[in-house]
C-alpha positions in Angstrom: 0.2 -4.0 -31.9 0.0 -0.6 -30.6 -2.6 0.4 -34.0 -4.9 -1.9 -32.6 -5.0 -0.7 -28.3 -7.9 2.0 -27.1 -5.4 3.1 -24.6 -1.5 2.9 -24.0 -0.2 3.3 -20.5 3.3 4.2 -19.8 4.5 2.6 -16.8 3.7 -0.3 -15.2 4.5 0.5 -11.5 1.7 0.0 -8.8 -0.3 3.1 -10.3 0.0 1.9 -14.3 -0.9 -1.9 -13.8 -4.2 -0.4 -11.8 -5.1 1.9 -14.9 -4.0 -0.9 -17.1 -6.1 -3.5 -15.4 -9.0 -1.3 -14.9 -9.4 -0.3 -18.5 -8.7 -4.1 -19.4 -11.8 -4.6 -17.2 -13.8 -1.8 -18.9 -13.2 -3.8 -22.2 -10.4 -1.6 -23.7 -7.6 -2.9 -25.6 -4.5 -2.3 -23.1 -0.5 -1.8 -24.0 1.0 -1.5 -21.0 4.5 -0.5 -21.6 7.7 0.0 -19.5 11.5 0.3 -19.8 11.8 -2.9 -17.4 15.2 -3.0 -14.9 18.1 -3.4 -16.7 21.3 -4.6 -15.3 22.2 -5.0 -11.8 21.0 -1.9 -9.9 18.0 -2.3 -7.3 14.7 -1.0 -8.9 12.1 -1.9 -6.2 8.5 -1.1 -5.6 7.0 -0.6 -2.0 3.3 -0.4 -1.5 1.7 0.8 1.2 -0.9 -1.6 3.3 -3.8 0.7 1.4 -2.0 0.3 -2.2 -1.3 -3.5 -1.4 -5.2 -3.6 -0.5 -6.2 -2.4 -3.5 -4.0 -4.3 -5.9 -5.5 -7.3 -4.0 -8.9 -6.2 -5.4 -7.7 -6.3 -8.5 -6.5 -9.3 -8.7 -2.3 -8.6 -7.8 -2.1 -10.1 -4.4 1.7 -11.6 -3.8 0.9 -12.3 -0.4 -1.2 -14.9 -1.5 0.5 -16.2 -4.6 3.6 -17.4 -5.2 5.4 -14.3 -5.7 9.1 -13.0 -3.9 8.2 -10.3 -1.8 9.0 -8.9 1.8 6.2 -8.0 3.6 6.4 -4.6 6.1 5.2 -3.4 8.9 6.1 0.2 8.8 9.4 2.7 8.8 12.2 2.8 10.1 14.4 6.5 10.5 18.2 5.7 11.1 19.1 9.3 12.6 22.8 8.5 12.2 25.1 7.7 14.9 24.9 5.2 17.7 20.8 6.3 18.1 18.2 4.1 18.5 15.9 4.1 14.8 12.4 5.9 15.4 10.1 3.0 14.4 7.0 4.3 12.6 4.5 1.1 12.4 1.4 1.4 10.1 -1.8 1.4 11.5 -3.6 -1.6 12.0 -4.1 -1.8 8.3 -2.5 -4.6 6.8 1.0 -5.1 5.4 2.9 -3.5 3.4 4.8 -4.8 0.2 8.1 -4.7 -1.2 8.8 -6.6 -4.4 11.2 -6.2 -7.3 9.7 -3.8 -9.8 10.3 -6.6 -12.7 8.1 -8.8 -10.4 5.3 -6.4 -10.7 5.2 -6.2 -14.3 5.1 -9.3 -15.3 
């Protein structure tokens, strides 16, 4: 019940499951709420090899469990055309993540 939470965090993208999980942590009584994906239309989150780091540390880490995900490596710019893309790789850093946001929050 929302009467009985210290703290109510709208959102549970990459950024709201952090604050959700760190207050959790802290001892605080957590409602983590979100309007979820509804119907058919893509709603995706990417993280960043520093974001996917630190959900890793707190205890989200889909490249170890058995989560559907798409691991990255960096960007790709399609300029249009017949062009080659511009490939932007991350630094030595790690992976990215993609993963359906529904995946995230639950």
């Amino acid at each position: 019940m929302l009467t009985s939470t210290h703290a109510v965090v709208v959102g549970a993208g990459p950024v709201g499951c952090a604050a959700a999980l760190a207050l959790a942590r802290a001892g605080k009584r957590v409602a983590l709420l979100d309007a979820g994906a509804t119907g058919n239309r893509f709603a995706g989150e990417w993280l960043h090899p520093t974001g996917a780091k630190l959900l890793a540390e707190l205890g989200f880490d889909p490249l170890r469990a058995n989560v559907p995900h798409a691991p990255g490596t960096g960007f790709a710019i399609f300029t249009g055309g017949t062009a080659e893309p511009l490939l932007l790789p991350y630094p030595d850093s790690g992976p990215a993540i993609g993963c359906e946001h529904h995946v995230l929050v639950s």
